[in-house]
N, C-alpha and C positions, 0 to 999 in steps of 0.2 A: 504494500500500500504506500501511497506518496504522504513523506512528510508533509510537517504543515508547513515548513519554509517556502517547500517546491509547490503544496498544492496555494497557497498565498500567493507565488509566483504565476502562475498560471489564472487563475483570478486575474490578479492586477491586466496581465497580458490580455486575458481575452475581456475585460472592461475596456481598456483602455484602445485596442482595436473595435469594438465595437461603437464606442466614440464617433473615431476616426471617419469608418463607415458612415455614420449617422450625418456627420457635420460635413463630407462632402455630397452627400445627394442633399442636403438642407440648403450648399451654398453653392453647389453644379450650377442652379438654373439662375441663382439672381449675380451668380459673377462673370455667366455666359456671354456670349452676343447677347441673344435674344433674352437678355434680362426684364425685370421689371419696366425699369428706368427707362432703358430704350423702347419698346414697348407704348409706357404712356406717352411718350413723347411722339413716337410715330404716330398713332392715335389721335393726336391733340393736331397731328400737321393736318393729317388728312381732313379732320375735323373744319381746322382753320380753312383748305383750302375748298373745300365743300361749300363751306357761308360765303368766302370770298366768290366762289362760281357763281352761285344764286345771286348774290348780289349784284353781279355784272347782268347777268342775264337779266333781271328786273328792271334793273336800267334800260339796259337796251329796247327792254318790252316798251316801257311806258314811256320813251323818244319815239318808238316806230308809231305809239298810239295816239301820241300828241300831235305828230303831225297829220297824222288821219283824219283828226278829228280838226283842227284848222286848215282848212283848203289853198 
């Protein structure tokens, strides 16, 4: 049977990898490329460029309607 030095040893070992394990699939995804951070930010662009579309198009709508509408 393993002492208790070496069975304490092995504890520590397989905590201490188990850790290890843990904290890289925890920080894989948000230290990646496609982290969080880039992410909301890509989001936020598309978002921005989305309202900016719209907003040009509206424009444009209601120039092509204004002069329709004065002869």
């Amino acid at each position: 049977m393993l002492s208790d030095d070496k069975l304490w040893t092995v504890a520590v070992v397989i905590a201490l990898s188990s850790l290890l394990i843990l904290a890289y699939f925890v920080l894989s995804p948000i230290m990646g490329k496609e982290g969080t951070m880039e992410q909301t930010k890509t989001g936020l662009d598309k978002a921005i460029n989305k309202i900016e579309t719209l907003r040009e198009e509206s424009k444009s709508k209601s120039i092509s309607t204004d002069h329709s509408l004065n002869p």
